[in-house]
Structure formats: C-alpha cells, structure tokens
PDBQT receptor file of N, H, CA, C and O in Angstrom, charges set to zero:
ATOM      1  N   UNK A   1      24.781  16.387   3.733  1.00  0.00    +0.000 N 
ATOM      2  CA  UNK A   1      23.989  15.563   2.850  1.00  0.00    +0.000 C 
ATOM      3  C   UNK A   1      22.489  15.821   3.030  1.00  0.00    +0.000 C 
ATOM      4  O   UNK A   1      21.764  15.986   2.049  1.00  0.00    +0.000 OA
ATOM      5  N   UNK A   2      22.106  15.849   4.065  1.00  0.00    +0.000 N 
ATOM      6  H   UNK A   2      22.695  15.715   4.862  1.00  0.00    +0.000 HD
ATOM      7  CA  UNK A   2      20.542  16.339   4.405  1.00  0.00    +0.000 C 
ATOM      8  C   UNK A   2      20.678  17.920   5.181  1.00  0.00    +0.000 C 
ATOM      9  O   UNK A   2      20.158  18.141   6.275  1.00  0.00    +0.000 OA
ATOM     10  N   UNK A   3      21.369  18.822   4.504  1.00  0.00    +0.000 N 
ATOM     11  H   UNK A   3      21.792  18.642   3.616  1.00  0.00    +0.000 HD
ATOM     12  CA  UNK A   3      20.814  20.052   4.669  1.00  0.00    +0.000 C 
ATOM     13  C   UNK A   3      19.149  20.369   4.520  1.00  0.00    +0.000 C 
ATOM     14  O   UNK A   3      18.321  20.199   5.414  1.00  0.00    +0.000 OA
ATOM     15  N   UNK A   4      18.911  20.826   3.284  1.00  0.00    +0.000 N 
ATOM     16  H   UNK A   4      19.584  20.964   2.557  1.00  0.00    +0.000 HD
ATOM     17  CA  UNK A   4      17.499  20.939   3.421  1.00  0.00    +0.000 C 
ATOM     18  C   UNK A   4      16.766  19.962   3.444  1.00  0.00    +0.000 C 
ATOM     19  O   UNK A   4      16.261  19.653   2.364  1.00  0.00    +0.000 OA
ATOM     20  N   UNK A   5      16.416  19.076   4.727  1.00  0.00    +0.000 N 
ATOM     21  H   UNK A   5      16.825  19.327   5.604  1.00  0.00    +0.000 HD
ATOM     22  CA  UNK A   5      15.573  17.501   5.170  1.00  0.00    +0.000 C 
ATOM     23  C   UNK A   5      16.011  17.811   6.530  1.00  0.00    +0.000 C 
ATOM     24  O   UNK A   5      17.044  18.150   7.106  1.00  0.00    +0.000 OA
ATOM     25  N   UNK A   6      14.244  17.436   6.920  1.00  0.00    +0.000 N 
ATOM     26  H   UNK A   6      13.404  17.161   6.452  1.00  0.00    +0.000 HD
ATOM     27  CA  UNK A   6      13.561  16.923   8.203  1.00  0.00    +0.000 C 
ATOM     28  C   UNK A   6      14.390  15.425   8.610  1.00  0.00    +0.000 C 
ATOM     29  O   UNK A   6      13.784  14.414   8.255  1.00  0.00    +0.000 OA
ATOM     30  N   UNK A   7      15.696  15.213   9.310  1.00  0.00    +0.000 N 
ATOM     31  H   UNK A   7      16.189  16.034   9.598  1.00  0.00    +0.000 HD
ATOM     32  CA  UNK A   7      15.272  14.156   9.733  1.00  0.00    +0.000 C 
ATOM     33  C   UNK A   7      14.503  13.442  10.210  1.00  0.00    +0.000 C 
ATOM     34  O   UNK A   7      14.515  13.973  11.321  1.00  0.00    +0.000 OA
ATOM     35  N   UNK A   8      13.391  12.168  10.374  1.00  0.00    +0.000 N 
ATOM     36  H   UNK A   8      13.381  11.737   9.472  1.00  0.00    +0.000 HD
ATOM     37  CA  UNK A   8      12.274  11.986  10.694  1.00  0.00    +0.000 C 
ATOM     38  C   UNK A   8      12.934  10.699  11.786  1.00  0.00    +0.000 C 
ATOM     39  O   UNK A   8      12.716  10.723  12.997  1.00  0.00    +0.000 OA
ATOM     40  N   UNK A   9      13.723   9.658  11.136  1.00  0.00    +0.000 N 
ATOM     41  H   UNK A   9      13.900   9.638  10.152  1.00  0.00    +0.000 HD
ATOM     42  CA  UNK A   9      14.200   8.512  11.537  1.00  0.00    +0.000 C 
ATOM     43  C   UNK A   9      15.931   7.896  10.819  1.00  0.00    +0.000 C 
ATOM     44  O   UNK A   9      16.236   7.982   9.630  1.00  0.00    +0.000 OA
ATOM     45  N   UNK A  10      16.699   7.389  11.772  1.00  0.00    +0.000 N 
ATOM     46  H   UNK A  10      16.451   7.319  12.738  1.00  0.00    +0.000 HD
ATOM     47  CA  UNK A  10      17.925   7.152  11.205  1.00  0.00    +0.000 C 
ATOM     48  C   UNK A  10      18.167   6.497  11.783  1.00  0.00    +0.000 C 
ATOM     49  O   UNK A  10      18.253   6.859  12.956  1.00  0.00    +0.000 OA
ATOM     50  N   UNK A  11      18.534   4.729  11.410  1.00  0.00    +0.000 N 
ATOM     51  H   UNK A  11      18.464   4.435  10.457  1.00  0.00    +0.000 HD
ATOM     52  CA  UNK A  11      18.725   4.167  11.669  1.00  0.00    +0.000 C 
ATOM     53  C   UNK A  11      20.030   3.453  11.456  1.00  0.00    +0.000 C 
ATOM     54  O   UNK A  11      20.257   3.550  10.250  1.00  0.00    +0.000 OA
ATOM     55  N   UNK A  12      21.185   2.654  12.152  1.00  0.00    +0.000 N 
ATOM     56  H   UNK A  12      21.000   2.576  13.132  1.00  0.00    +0.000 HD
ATOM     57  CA  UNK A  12      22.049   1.894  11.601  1.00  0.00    +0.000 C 
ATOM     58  C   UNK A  12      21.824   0.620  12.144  1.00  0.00    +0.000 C 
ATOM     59  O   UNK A  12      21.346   0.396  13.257  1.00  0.00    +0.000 OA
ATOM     60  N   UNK A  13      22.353  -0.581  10.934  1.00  0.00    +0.000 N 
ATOM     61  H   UNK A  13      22.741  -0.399  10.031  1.00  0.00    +0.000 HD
ATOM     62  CA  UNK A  13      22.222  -1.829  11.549  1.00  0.00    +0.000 C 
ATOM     63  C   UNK A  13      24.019  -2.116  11.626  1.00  0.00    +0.000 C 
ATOM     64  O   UNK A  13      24.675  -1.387  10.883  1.00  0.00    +0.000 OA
ATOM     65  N   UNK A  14      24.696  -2.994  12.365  1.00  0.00    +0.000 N 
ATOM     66  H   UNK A  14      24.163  -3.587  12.969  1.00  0.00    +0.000 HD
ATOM     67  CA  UNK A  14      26.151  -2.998  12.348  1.00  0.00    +0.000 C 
ATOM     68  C   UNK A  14      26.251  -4.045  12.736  1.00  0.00    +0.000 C 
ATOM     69  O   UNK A  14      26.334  -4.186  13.956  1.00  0.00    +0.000 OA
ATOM     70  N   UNK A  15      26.288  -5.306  11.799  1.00  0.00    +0.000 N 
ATOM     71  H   UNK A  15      26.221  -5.191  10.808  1.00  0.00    +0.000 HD
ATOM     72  CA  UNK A  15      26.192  -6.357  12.132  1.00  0.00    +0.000 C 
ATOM     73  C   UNK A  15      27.185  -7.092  10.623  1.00  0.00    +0.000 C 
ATOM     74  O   UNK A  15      27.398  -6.674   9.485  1.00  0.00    +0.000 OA
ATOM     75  N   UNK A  16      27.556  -8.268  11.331  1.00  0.00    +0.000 N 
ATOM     76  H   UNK A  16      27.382  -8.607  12.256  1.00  0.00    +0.000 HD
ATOM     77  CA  UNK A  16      28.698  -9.462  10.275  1.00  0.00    +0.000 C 
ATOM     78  C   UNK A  16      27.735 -10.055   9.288  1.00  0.00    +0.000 C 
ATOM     79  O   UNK A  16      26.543 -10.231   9.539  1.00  0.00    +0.000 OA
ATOM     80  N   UNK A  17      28.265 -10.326   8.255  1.00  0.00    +0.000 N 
ATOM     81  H   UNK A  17      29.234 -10.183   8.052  1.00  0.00    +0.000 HD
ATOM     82  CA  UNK A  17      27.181 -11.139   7.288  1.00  0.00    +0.000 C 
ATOM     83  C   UNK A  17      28.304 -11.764   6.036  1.00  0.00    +0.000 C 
ATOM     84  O   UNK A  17      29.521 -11.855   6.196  1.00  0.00    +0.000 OA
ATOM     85  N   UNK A  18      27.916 -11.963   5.397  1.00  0.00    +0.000 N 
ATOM     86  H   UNK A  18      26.928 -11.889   5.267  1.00  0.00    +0.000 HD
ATOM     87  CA  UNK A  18      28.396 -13.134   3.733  1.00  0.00    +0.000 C 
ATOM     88  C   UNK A  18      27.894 -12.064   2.571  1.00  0.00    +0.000 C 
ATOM     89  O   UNK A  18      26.823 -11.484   2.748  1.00  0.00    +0.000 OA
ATOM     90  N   UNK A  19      28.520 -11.863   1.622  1.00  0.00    +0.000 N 
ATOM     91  H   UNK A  19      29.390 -12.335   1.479  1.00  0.00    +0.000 HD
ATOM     92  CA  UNK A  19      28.683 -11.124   0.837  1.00  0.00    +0.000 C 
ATOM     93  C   UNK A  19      27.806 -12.564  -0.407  1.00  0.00    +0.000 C 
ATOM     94  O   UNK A  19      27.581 -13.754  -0.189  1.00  0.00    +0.000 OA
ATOM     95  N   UNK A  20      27.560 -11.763  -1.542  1.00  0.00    +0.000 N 
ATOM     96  H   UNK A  20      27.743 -10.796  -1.719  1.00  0.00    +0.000 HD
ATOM     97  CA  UNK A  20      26.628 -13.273  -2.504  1.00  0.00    +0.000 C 
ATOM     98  C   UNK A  20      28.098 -14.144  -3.016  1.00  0.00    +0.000 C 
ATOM     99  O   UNK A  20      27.858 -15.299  -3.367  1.00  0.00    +0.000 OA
ATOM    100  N   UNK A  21      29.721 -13.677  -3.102  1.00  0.00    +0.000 N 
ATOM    101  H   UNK A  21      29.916 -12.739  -2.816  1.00  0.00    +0.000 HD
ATOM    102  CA  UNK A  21      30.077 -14.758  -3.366  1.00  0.00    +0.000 C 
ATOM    103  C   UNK A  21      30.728 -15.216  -2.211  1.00  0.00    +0.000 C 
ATOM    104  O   UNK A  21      31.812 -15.753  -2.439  1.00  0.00    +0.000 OA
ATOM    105  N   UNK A  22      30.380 -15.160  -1.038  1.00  0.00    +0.000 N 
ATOM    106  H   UNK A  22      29.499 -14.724  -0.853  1.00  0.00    +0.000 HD
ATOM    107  CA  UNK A  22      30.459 -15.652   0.386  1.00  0.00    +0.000 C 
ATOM    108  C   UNK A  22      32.001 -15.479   1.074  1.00  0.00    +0.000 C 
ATOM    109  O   UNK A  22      32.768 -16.338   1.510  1.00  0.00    +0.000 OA
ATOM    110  N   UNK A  23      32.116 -14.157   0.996  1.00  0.00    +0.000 N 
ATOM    111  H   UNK A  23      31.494 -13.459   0.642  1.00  0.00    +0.000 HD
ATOM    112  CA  UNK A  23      33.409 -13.043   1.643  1.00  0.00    +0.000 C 
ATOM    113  C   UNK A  23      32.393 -12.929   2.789  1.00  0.00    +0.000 C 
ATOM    114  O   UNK A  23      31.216 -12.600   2.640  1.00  0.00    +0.000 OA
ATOM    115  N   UNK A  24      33.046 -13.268   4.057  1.00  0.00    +0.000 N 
ATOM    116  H   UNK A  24      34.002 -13.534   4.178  1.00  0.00    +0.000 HD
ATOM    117  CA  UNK A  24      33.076 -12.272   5.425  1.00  0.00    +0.000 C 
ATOM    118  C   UNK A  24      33.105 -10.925   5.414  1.00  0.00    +0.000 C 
ATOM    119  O   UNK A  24      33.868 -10.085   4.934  1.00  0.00    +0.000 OA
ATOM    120  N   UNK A  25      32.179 -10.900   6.002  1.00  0.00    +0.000 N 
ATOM    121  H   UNK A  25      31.560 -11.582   6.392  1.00  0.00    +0.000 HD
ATOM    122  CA  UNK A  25      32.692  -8.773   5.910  1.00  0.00    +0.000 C 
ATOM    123  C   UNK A  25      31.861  -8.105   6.847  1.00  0.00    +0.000 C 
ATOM    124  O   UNK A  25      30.727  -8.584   6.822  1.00  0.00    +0.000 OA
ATOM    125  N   UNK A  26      32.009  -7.072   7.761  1.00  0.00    +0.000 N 
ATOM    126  H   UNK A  26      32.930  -6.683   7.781  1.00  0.00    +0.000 HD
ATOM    127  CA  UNK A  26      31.246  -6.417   9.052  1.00  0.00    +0.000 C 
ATOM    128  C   UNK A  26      30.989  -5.446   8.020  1.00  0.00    +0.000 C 
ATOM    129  O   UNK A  26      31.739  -4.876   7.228  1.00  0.00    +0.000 OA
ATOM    130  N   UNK A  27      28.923  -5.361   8.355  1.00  0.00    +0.000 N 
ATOM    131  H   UNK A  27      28.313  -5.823   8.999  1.00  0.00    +0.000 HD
ATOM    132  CA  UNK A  27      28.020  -4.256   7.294  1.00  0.00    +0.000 C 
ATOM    133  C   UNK A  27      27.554  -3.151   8.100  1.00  0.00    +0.000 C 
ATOM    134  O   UNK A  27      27.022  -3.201   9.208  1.00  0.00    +0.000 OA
ATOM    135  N   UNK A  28      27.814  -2.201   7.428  1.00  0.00    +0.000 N 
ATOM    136  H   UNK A  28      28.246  -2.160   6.527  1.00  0.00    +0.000 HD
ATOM    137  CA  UNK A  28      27.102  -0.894   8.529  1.00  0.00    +0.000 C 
ATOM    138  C   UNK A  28      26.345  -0.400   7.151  1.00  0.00    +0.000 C 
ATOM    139  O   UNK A  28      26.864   0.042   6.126  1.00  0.00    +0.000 OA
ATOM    140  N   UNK A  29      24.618  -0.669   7.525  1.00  0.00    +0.000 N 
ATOM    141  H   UNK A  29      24.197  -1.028   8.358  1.00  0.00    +0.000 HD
ATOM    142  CA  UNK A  29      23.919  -0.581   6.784  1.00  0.00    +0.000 C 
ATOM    143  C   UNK A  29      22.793   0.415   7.213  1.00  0.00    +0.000 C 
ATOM    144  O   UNK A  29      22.079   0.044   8.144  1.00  0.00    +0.000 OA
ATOM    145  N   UNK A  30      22.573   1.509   6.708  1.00  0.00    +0.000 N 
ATOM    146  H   UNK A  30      23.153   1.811   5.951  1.00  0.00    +0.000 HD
ATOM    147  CA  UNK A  30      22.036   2.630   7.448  1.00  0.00    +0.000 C 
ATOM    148  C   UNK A  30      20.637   3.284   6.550  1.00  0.00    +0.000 C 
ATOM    149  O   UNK A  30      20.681   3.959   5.522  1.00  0.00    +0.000 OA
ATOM    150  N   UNK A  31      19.405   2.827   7.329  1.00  0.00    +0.000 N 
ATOM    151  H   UNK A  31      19.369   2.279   8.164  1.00  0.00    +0.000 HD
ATOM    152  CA  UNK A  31      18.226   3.543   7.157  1.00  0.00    +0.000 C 
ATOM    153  C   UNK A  31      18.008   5.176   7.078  1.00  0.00    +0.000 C 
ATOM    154  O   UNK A  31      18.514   5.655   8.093  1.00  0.00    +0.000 OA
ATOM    155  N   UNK A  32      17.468   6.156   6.285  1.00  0.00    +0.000 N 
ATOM    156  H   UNK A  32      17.057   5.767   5.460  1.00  0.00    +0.000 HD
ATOM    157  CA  UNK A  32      16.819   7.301   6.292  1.00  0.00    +0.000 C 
ATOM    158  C   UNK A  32      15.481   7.518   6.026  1.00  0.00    +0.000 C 
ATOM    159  O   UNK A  32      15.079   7.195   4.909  1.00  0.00    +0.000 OA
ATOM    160  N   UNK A  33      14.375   8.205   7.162  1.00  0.00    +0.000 N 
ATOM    161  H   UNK A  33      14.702   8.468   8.070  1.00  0.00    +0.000 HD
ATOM    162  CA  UNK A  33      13.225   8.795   6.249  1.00  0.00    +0.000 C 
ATOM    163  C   UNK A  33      13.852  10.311   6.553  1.00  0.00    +0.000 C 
ATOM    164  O   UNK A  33      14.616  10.748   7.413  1.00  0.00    +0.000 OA
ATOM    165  N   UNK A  34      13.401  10.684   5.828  1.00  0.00    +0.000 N 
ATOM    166  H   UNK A  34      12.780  10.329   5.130  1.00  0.00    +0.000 HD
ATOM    167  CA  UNK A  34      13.878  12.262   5.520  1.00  0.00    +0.000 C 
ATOM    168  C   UNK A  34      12.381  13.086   4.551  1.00  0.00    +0.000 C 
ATOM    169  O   UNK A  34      11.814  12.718   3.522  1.00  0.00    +0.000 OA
ATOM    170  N   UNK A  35      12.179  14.142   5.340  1.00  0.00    +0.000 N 
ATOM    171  H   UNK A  35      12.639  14.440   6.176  1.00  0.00    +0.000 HD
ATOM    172  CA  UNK A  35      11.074  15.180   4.659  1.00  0.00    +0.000 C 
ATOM    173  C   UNK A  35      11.715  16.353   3.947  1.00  0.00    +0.000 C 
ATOM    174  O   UNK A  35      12.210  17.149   4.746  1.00  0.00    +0.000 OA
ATOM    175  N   UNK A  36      11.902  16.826   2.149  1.00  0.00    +0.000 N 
ATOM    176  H   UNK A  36      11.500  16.180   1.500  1.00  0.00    +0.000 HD
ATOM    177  CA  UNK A  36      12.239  18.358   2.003  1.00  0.00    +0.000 C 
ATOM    178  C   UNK A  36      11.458  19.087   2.807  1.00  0.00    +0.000 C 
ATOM    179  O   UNK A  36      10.281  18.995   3.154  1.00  0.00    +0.000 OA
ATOM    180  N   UNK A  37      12.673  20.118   3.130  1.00  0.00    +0.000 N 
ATOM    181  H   UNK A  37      13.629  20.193   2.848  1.00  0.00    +0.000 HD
ATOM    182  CA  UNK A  37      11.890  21.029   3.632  1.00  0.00    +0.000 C 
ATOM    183  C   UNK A  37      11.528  22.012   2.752  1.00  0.00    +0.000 C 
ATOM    184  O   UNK A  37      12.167  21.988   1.700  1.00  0.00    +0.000 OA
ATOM    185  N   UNK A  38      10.685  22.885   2.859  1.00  0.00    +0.000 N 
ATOM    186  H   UNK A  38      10.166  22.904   3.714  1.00  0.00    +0.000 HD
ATOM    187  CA  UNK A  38      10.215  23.744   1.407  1.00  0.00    +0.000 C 
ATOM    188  C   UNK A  38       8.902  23.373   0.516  1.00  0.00    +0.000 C 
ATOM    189  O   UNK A  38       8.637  24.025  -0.494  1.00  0.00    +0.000 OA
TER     190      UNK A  38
C-alpha cells in the first residue's frame, strides 16, 4: 500500500468504544503521515 512513501509516522489506537447507534465493538483505528517519494 505505501510502496512509493516515506513512512514518516504510524500509529494505531486499539481501544473499545460505541458505534453512533450504540453497538459495542473493539476499534483498531490507525494513523499515517506518509511522504511520495519522487
């Protein structure tokens, strides 16, 4: 997916939360900065 990209920062958060019509559900919610390279 990031062939040509600088990873810079990658983050995951993996934490329980409420969905908006309030379903339980464990979120793996994952940050990218990424630079093209080129």
């Amino acid at each position: 997916m990031f062939e040509d990209f600088d990873v810079i920062r990658f983050h995951e958060r993996n934490e329980p939360g409420t969905t908006a019509i309030g379903i339980e559900k464990h979120w793996h919610i994952y940050s990218v900065i990424a630079v093209k390279r080129g």
